[in-house]
N, C-alpha and C positions, 0 to 999 in steps of 0.2 A: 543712416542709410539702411533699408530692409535691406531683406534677402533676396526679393524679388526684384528690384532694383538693379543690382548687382549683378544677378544673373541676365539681364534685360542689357547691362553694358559690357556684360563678359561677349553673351552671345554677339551684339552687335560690334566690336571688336573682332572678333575669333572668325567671322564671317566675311567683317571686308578684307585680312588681309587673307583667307583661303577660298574667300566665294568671287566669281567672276559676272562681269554688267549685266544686268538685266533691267527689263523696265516692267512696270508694274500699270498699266492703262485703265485707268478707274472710270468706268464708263454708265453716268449719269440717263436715265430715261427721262423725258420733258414731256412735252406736251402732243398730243395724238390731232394727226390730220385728219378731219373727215372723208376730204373729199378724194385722199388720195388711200387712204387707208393704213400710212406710214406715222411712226415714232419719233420724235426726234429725237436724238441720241447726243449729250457734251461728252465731250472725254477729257481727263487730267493723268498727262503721264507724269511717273516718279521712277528716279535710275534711283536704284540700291544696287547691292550684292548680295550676291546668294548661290546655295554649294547645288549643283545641277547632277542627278545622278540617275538608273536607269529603276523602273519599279521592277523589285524583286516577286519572281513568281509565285510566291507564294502569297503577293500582296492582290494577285489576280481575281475576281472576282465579276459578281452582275454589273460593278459601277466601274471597278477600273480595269484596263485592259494589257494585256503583251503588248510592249512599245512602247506606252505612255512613261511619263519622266517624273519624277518628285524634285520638286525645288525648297529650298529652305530658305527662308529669309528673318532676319531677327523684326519682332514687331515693333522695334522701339525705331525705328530706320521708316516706317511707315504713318502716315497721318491717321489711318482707318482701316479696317479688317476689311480683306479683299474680300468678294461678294464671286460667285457662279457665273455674273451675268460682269466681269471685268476678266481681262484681257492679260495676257504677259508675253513681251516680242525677246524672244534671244536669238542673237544674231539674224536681225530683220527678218522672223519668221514667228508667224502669230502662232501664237499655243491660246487653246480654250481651257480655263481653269473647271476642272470638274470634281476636285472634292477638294477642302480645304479643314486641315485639323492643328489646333489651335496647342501646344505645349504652355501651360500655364504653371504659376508658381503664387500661392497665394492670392489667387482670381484676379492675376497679372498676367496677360499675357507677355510671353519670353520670344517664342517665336511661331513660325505659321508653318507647316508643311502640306503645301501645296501638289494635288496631282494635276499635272496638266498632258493636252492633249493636242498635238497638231493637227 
């Protein structure tokens, strides 16, 4: 078993039992109406866990803002690397994901911290 393996089942261990439900809404774009000028949009939710905490001001900046939250989730708990244009509801309230930064270990992803945005 690598390293990155390991760390890949530590993190997703270490997270379900400290991280609390979240859903992760993988939100597919299809095919374009003409007539109506709309996208059709699939979406695939996924319940993981993951530790929800507030961004620190110093993490302030032009993209993230006072308020916004960082979520962590282990990547190995996930089918696919969350996208900008996908969704995360904790406690029935939609968050817009707006930056997503990858902790990797031997060009393995380990886990995602996510900044999201209500």
């Amino acid at each position: 078993m690598s390293l990155a393996t390991s760390l890949q089942n530590v993190a997703s261990k270490v997270l379900a039992k400290l991280g609390g439900d979240v859903t992760i809404r993988t939100i597919t774009l299809s095919s374009y109406n003409t007539t109506t000028g709309a996208v059709t949009e699939t979406t695939s939710d996924t319940e993981v866990k993951g530790v929800l905490e507030d961004v620190n001001i110093r993490e302030v900046n032009e993209l993230v803002q006072a308020g916004d939250k960082k979520l962590i989730v282990a990547a190995k708990d996930l089918a696919s690397t969350p996208t900008t244009v996908d969704k995360v509801l904790i406690n029935s309230v939609v968050h817009q994901i707006i930056r997503i930064q990858t902790i990797e270990q031997d060009n393995t992803a380990i886990t995602y911290e996510i900044i999201l945005r209500a």
